[in-house]
C-alpha positions as CSV (number, residue, x, y, z in Angstrom):
1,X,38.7,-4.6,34.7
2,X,41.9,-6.3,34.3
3,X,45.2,-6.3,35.9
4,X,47.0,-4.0,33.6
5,X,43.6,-1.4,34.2
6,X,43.9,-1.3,37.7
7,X,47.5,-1.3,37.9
8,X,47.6,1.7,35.5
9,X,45.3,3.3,37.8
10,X,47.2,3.4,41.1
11,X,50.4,4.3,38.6
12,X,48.9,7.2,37.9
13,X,47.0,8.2,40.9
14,X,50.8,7.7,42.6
15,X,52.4,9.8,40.4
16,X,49.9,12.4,40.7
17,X,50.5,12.9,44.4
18,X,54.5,12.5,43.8
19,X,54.6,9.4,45.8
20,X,58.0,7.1,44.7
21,X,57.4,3.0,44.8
22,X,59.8,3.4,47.5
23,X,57.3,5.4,49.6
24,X,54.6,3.0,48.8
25,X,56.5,0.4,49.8
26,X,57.2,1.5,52.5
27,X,53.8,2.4,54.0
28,X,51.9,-1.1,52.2
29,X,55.1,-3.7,53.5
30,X,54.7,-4.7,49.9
31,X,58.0,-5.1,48.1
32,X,59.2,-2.1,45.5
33,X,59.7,-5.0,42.9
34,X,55.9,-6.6,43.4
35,X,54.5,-2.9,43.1
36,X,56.5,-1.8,39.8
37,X,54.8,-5.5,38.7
38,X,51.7,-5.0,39.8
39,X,51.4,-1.3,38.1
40,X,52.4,-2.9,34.8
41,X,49.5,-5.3,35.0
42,X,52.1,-8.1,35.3
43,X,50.6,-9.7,38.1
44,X,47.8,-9.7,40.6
45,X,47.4,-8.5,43.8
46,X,45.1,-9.6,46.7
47,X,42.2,-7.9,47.2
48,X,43.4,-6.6,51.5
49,X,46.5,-5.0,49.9
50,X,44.8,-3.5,47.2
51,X,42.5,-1.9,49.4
52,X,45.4,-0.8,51.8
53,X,47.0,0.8,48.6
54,X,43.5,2.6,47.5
55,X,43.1,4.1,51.2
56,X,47.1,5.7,51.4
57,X,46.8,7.1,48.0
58,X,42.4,8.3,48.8
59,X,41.2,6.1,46.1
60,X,37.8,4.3,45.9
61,X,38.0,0.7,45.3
62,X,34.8,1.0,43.2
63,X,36.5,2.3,40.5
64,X,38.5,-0.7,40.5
65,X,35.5,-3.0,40.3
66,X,31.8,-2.8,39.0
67,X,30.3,-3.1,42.4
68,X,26.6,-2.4,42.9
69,X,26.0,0.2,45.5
70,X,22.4,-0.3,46.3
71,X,21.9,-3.7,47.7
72,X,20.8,-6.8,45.9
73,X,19.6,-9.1,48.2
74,X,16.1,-9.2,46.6
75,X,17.7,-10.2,43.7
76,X,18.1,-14.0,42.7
77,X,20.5,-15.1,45.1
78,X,22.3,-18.3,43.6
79,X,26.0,-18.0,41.7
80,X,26.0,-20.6,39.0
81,X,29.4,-22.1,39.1
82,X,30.1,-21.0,35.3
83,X,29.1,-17.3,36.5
84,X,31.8,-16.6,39.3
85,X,33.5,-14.1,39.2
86,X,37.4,-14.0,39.2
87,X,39.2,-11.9,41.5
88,X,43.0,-12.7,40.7
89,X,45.0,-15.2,39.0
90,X,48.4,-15.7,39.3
91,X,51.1,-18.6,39.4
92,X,50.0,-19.6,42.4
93,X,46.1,-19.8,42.7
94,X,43.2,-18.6,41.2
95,X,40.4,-16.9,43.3
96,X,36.6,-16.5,43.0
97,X,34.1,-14.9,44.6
98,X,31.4,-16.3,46.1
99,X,29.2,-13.6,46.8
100,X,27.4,-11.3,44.3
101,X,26.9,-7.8,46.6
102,X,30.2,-7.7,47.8
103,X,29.9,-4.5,49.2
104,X,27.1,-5.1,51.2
105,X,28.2,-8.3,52.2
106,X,28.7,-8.7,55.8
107,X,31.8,-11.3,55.1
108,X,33.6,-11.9,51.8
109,X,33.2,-15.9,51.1
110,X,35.9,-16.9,48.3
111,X,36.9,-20.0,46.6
112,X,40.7,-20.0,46.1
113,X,42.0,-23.1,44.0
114,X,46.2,-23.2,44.5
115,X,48.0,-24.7,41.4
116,X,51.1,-27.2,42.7
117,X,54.5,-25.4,43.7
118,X,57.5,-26.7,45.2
119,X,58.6,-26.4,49.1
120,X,61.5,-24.7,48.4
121,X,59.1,-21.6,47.6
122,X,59.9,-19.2,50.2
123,X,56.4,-18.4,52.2
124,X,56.0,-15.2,53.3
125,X,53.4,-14.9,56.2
126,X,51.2,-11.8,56.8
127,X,48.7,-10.6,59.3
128,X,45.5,-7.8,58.8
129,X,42.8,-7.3,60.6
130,X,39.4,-9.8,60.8
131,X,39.3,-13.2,61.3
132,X,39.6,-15.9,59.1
133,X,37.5,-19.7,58.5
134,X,39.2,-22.2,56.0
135,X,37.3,-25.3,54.5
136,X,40.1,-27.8,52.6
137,X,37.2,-28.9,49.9
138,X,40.5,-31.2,47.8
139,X,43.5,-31.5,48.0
140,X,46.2,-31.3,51.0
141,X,46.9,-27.7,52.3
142,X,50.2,-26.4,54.0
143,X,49.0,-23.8,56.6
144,X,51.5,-21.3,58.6
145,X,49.8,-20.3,61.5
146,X,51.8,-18.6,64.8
147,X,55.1,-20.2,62.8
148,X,53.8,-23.1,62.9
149,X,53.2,-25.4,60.2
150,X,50.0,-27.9,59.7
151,X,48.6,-30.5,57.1
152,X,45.4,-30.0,56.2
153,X,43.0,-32.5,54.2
154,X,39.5,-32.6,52.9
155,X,37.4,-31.3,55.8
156,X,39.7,-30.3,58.1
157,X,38.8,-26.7,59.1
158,X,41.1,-23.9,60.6
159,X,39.4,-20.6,62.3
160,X,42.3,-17.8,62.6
161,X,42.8,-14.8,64.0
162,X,44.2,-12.7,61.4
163,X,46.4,-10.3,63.3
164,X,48.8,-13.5,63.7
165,X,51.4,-14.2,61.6
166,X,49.3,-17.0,58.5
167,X,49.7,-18.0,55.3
168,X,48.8,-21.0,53.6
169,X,50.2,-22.9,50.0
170,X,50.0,-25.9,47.9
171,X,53.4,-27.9,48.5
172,X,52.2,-31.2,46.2
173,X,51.8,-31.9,42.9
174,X,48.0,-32.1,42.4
175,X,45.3,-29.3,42.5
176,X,44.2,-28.0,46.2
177,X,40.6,-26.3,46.1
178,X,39.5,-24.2,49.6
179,X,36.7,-22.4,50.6
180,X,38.4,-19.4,52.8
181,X,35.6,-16.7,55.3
182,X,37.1,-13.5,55.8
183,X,35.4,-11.0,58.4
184,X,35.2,-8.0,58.1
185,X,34.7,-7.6,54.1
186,X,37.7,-5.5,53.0
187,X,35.2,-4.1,50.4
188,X,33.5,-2.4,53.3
189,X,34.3,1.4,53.0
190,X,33.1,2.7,55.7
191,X,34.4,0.1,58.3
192,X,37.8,2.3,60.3
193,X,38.5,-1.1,61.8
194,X,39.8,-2.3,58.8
195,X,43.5,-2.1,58.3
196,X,45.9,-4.5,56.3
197,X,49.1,-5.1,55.9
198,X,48.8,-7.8,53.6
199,X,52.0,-9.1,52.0
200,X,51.8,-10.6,47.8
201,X,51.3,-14.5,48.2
């Protein structure tokens, strides 16, 4: 399903329960101009505030994706590079997933590969629930961490606790490629631990 599909869907499923963008906004911390974008399939959104978004308005995020509900660990267990699956693109990065039962999954492994930006981007940091393991696989990778600010290069490694204040971008001009562990899975339904307030990076 593409942007513009799921988008669509939270438009509608809004609209049915007479809930403004402004409302929405208010109860995701998500901007009213990012939300009027995202519901015109304009651009992505991660996958914590999408789920945050599915749980005020009592939607299920499987009918966002095709996720299997019975398990498939019996089943072949590799992910052939040419087979991953997307999960959003946008100017800043694209994102794959790196596991194939992601509801089952314990934690959600994903491979996020951050197209070069400029400094003077502002960087909006964000906290939600879990923890979080980053593995710099190329590239050099501005993390914001407690307001801090780090430099991290090929196999450096950062473990973070996601209720503090984080982000992360690309702030040079080649490609920066990162393995990133989140835990809990946000596409566990049935977990009441999990709560985000994820802001658009």
């Amino acid at each position: 399903m593409n942007n513009l599909d799921i988008g669509s869907r939270v438009q509608n499923r809004r609209k049915e329960q007479k809930i403004t963008l402004k409302e929405l906004s208010e109860r995701t911390g998500l901007s009213t101009g990012f939300l009027s974008q995202f519901e015109r399939g304009m651009t992505s959104i991660a996958i914590d505030s999408l789920q945050n978004i599915a749980k005020i308005l009592g939607m299920d995020m499987d009918s966002f994706f095709n996720i299997p509900k019975k398990s498939s660990y019996d089943a072949e267990p590799i992910i052939r590079s040419y087979d991953r699956k997307v999960g959003s693109v946008n100017k800043k990065y694209v994102q794959f997933y790196l596991a194939k039962d992601l509801e089952n999954a314990k934690f959600l492994p994903r491979l996020y590969e951050l197209w070069p930006s400029s400094e003077n981007d502002h960087l909006k940091t964000y906290v939600h629930e879990g923890v979080e393991f980053i593995y710099v696989l190329e590239g050099i990778l501005t993390l914001n961490y407690k307001n801090k600010v780090y430099e991290m290069y090929p196999e450096d490694t950062a473990y973070l606790d996601s209720k503090t204040p984080h982000n992360w971008e690309n702030n040079t001009n080649k490609k920066v490629r990162i393995l990133v562990i989140h835990y809990p899975n946000p596409f566990i339904q049935n977990d009441a631990n999990i709560r985000t307030d994820e802001h658009e990076k």
